[in-house]
Phi, psi and omega in degrees: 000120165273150194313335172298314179289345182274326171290302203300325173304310179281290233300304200291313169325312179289342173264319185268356137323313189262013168284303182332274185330299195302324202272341179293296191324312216261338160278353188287354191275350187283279213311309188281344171304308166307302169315292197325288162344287241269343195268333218256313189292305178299351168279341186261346167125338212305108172299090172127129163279334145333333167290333196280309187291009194250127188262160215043306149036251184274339161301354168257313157329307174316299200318310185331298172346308192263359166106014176256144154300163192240013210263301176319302195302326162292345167279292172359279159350280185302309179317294167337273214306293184265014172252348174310326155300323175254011161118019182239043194239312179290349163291325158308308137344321185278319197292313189288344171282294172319309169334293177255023129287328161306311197290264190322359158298269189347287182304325169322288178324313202271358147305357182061050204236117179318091207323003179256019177266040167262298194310316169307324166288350197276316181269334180216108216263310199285348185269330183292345160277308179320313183304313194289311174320322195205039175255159178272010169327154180230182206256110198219124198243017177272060166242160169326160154282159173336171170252029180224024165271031188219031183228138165340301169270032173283143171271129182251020189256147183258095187242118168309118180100000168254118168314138162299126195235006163227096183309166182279134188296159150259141178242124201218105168300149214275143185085343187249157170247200189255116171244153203262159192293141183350163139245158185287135177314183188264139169051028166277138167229128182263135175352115191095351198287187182210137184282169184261153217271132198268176164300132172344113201081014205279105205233127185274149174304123197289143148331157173269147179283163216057043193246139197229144164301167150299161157300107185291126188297151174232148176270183178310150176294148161297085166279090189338171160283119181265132156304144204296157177255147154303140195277130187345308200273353180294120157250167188296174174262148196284146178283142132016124168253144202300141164308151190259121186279126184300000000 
């Protein structure tokens, strides 16, 4: 065997050590990912945690999360995929990484988490799950709306087992709180209204027999006011008696 065959030989052992190696990596990064997810989807409400273990997937799920379509991420994709020959593909790619860099902005805020924990995600996206995944944060959806919620990419999808995750806004002027409306007095009716109509046949319930209204009441007769009387045992006081002539 020549030393050329001998190299040739250690190279290959050693690329597939390092086939080895990427795929342990690269599945223990699916499996903490998939947990992190799976921990992130129960704060947010989401019913199966199978979503989470589905790869692209639980990544749309994410995006729904932040208040994105999630449809665009998978057209991004695909675009990647089948424009890569000729050499754009990776601008889809790029495009689909902002995408859920949009979506983890989204999900922080509403995790009560400062928009510059974006940055942690950008560089390091599995410790930035971990933290959000198993910190005590709670899941919270009385915030403004997004700022792409009047945009093409706002999410307009209904998904079984996902919550809605962007209510229609209120708007509460500043310094005031929301407070709820009044209630209506008993047998006020507002303008316009119509009693509702009863059905066809419709027969109101008969009295139980012997049943006799009340009586209508009358009030008492009008007694003027009498002047006060002096009390029995009072006598008047006696006149003065006339001076006496020397």
């Amino acid at each position: 065997m020549s030393p050329y065959d001998t190299d040739s030989a250690a190279v290959a052992v050693l690329a597939l050590i390092g086939i080895g190696i990427g795929l342990l990596v690269a599945a223990g990064a699916y499996v903490l990912t998939s947990l992190f997810m799976m921990k992130l989807f129960d704060k947010a409400g989401v019913q199966g945690r199978w979503r989470a273990w589905v790869p692209i997937y639980n990544t749309m799920v994410f995006a729904k999360l932040g208040d994105l379509n999630p449809w665009w991420l998978l057209i991004a994709w695909g675009a990647g995929i089948i424009l890569a020959p000729v050499g754009v593909g990776s601008l889809f790619f790029l495009a689909a990484s902002v995408y859920t860099v949009l979506a983890a902005y989204r999900v922080g805020v509403k995790l009560q988490k400062e928009p510059v924990w974006v940055v942690l995600y950008i560089f390091l996206s599995v410790v930035w799950l971990g933290i959000l995944a198993f910190d005590r944060s709670r899941w919270n959806l009385a915030l403004p709306p997004a700022p792409w919620a009047n945009s093409f990419l706002r999410d307009t999808t209904r998904w079984t087992g996902i919550p809605v995750q962007a209510p229609a806004p209120q708007y509460v002027a500043p310094g005031y709180a929301a407070y709820p409306p009044p209630p209506t007095a008993a047998g006020y009716q507002p303008a316009g209204y119509q009693p509702p109509v009863p059905p066809a046949g419709y027969q109101p319930p008969m009295p139980p027999a012997g049943y006799q209204p009340p009586a209508a009441t009358q009030p008492p007769p009008y007694e003027p006011p009498q002047p006060p009387t002096a009390p029995p045992d009072t006598e008047p006081p006696a006149a003065p008696e006339p001076p006496r002539q020397p």
